[in-house]
C-alpha positions in Angstrom: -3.6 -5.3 -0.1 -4.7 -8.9 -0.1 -6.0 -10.6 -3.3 -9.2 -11.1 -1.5 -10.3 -7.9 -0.8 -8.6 -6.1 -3.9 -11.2 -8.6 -5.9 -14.5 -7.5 -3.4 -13.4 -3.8 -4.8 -13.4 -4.6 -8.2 -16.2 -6.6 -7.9 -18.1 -3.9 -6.3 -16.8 -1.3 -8.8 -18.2 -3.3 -11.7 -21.7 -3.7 -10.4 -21.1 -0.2 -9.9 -20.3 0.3 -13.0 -23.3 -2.1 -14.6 -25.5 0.2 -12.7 -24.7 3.6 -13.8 -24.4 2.1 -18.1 -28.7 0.2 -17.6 -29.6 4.2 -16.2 -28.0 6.1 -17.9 -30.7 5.6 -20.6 -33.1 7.3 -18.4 -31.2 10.3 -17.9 -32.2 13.3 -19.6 -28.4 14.0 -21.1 -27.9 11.8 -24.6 -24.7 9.8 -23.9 -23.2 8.8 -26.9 -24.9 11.4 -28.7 -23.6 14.6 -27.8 -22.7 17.8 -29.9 -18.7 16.9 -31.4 -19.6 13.2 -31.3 -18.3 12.0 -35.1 -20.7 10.3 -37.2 -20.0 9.7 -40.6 -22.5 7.6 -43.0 -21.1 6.5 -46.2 -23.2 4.1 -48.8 -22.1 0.3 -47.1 -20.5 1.7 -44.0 -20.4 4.1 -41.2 -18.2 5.5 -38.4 -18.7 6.8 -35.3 -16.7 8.2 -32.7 -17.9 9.6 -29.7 -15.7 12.2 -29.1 -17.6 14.7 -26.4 -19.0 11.7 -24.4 -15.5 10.4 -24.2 -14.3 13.5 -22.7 -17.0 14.1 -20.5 -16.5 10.9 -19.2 -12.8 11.3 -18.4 -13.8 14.8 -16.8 -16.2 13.2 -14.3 -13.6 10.0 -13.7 -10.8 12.7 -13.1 -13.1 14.8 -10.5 -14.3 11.6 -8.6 -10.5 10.3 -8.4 -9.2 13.3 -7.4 -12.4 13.8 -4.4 -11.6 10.1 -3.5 -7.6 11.2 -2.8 -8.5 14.3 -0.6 
């Protein structure tokens, strides 16, 4: 694949990309704040992990991958 038109994809994938993350706000599902996300809270510092939206994320990557290859 030419340099070119392999940069047009990723270009187009990361607008794609931008897109989906400024919605996602609106959506009625709380990315990043999902049941099994980690949060811990201490007195000067805090943690947080999120665990479920990670997953979720690689579940709905995997599906479109694998639709993309049929």
């Amino acid at each position: 694949m030419p340099l070119g038109r392999m940069l047009i994809i990723v270009g187009l994938v990361l607008l794609a990309a931008g897109v989906v993350v400024t919605l996602a706000g609106r959506l009625p599902i709380p990315f990043g704040r999902l049941p099994g996300d980690i949060r811990i809270h201490g007195k000067n510092s805090s943690f947080y992990f999120p665990l479920t939206t990670c997953l979720v994320v690689s579940a709905v990557a995997s599906l479109v991958m694998w639709l993309l290859r049929r």
